[in-house]
N, C-alpha and C positions, 0 to 999 in steps of 0.2 A: 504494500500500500504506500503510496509517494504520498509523502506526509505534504501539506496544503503552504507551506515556507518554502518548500523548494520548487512549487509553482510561479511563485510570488515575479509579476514579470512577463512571464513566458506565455506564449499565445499557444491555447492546444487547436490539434489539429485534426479536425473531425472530418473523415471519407462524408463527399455529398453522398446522396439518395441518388440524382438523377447525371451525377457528371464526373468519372473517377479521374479524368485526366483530360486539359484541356485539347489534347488532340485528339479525343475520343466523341467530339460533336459538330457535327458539318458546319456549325452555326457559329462558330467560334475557330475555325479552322482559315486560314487564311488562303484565297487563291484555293479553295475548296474545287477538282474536279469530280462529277459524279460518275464514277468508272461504268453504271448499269445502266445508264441514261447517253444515246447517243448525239452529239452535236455538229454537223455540217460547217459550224461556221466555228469551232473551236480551236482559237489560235496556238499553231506551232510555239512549242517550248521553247524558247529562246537559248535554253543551256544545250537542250537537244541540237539545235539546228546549227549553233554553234563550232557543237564539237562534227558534227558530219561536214561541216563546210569546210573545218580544218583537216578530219581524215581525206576528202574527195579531193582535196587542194594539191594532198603530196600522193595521190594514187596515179601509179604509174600505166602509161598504155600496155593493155594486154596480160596483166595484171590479173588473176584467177585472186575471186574470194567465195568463201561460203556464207551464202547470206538465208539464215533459217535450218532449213532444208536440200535448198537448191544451191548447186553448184555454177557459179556463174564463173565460166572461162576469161572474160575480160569484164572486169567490174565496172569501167570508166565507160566503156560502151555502151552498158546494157544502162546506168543512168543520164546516157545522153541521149536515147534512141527507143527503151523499150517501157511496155507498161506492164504486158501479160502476165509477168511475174508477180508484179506489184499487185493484181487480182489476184494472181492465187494467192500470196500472202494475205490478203484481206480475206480472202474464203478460210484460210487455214486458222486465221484469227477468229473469227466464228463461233468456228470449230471449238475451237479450244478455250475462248473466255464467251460464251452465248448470253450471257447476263451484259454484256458488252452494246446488244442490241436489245430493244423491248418489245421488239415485235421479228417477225420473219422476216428477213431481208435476203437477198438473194443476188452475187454480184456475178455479172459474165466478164468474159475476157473479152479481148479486141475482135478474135476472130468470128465471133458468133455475131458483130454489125457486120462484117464482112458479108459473112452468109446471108442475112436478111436483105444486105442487097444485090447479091448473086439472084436470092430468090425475086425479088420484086422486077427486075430487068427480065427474069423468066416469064413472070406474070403478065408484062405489058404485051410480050413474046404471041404466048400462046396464048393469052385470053383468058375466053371461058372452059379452055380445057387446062388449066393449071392446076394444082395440087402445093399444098406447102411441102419440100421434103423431110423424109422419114428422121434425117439428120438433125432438123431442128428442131424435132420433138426429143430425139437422145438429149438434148440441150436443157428439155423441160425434167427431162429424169434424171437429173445431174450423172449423163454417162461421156457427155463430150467434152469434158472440160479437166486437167485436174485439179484433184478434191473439188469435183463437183457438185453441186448444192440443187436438190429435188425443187418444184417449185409448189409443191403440193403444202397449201397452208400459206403460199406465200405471199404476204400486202407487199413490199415494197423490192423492183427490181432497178439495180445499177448496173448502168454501160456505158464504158468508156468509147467515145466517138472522136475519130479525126477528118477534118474537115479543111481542105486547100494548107494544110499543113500544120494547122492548129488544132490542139486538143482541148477539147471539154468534156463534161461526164452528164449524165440524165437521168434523172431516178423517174422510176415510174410509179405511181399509187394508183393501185388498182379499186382501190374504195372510190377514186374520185375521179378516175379514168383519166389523169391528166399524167400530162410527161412534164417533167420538171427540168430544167434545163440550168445545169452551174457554168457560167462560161466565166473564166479570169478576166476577159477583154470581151467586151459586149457590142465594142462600137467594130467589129470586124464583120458582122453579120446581120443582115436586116428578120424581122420577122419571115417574108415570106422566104428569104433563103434557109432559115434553120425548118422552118416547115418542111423544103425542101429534099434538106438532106436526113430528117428524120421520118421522112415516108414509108421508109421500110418496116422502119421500129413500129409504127404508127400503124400500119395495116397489118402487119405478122404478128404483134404482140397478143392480140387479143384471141384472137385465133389458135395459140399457139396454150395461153393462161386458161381456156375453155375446158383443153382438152385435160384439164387437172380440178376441174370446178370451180375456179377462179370467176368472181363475177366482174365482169367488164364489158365496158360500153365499145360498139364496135368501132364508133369514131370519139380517135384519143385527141385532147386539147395539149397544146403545147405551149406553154408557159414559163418566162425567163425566172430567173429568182434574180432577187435586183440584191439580195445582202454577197453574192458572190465578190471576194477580194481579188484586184488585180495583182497578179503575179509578175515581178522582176520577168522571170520565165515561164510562159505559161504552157 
C-alpha cells in the first residue's frame, strides 16, 4: 500500500475507458489514411515518391529488377513505356489486402481495350452478323489476364486507355451505367473525341457484364471527372 506522503505531488495515471494510446484513434491521429476505404484522388507520399525518384535516377539501362513477383528484364524501360504490369500489380493487390476496396472492383490490363476495339472494327465489318468473341468473355471469367479477376458481383471496372499517345484510365459503374473518365491533361481531348475513342468500351461492356448478371444500361454515359491532377508526366 503506497502510503498517501509519497503521493504528495505526483499526478496518477489512470488507462482511459475509451483511448489506451493516442495513436490508437483515427481522430486524433495525424495525416490519418483509411487503408479499407479507397481514394482516386489520394495524394502520393511524398517520402515515397521521393525515394523512387532517387532509386529510378541512378537505374541503369537494361538493368533486370524484381518488382513483387514479376521479373522485369530492364527496369528503366518497363517505367518509361509499360502499364500491364502495373495492372497486374493492382489485381494482385486485391488479392491480397481486399479490405483495401469496399466494394468489387475489377481492373483489366491494356490488352483487353485493344481487343474491344479489334472487336468493334469487326462489328462495323460485318454488321448484323457479328458476334462479340469467345475471348472476351475469358476476360469476364478472369481467364485472360494474369491473376485474373471474375467479374461476377462486380460494381466497379478499371481500364487503362491510350489515346494518340497519351494515357488515361476509366472506371466504369455499372449501378449508374456511366464511364468515368481520369485524364491528367483534359485540355488534349474534346468530349466528342473521348466518346470516340471509348466506343468500344461503350458498346462491348454491357454486353459482355450481362453475361454475369451485371445490371447495365445498354447505352453507357461518358463522363470527365474534373478533380483529376495534372501530371508533370502523364
Amino acid at each position: 500500500m503506497v502510503k498517501s506522503k509519497e503521493l504528495a505531488g505526483k499526478r496518477l495515471r489512470v488507462p482511459s475507458d475509451h483511448l489506451s494510446s493516442p495513436l490508437t484513434s483515427t481522430i486524433n491521429r495525424r495525416n490519418f489514411i483509411d487503408g479499407s476505404k479507397i481514394d482516386l484522388f489520394q495524394k502520393v507520399d511524398p517520402v515515397n515518391e521521393t525515394g523512387f525518384l532517387n532509386w529510378y535516377s541512378k537505374l541503369g539501362t537494361g538493368v533486370a529488377y524484381e518488382l513483387g513477383s514479376v521479373q522485369l528484364t530492364d527496369a528503366k524501360e518497363w517505367f518509361n513505356d509499360h502499364i500491364d504490369i502495373a495492372m497486374y500489380l493492382l489485381r494482385q493487390r486485391t488479392t491480397m489486402y481486399p479490405k483495401s476496396f469496399e466494394n468489387k472492383r475489377v481492373i483489366m490490363d491494356f490488352a483487353f481495350k485493344n481487343m474491344l476495339d479489334i472487336a468493334q472494327m469487326t462489328k462495323e465489318f460485318c454488321q448484323d452478323n457479328f458476334t462479340i468473341p469467345d475471348h472476351l468473355f475469358n476476360y469476364v471469367h478472369g481467364k485472360s489476364q494474369l491473376n485474373g479477376q471474375t467479374w461476377e458481383g462486380c460494381t466497379h471496372l478499371y481500364i487503362p486507355v491510350l489515346a494518340n499517345a497519351h494515357w488515361f484510365a476509366v472506371e466504369m459503374n455499372f449501378a449508374e451505367s456511366t464511364l468515368y473518365v481520369y485524364d491528367p491533361d483534359k485540355s488534349l481531348f474534346t468530349q466528342g473525341q473521348l466518346e470516340n475513342f471509348l466506343e468500344s468500351v461503350c458498346y462491348s461492356i454491357p454486353f459482355l457484364a450481362k453475361s454475369v448478371n451485371i445490371s447495365v444500361e445498354d447505352k453507357v454515359q461518358v463522363q470527365r471527372v474534373d478533380g483529376t491532377v495534372k501530371r508533370k508526366i502523364s
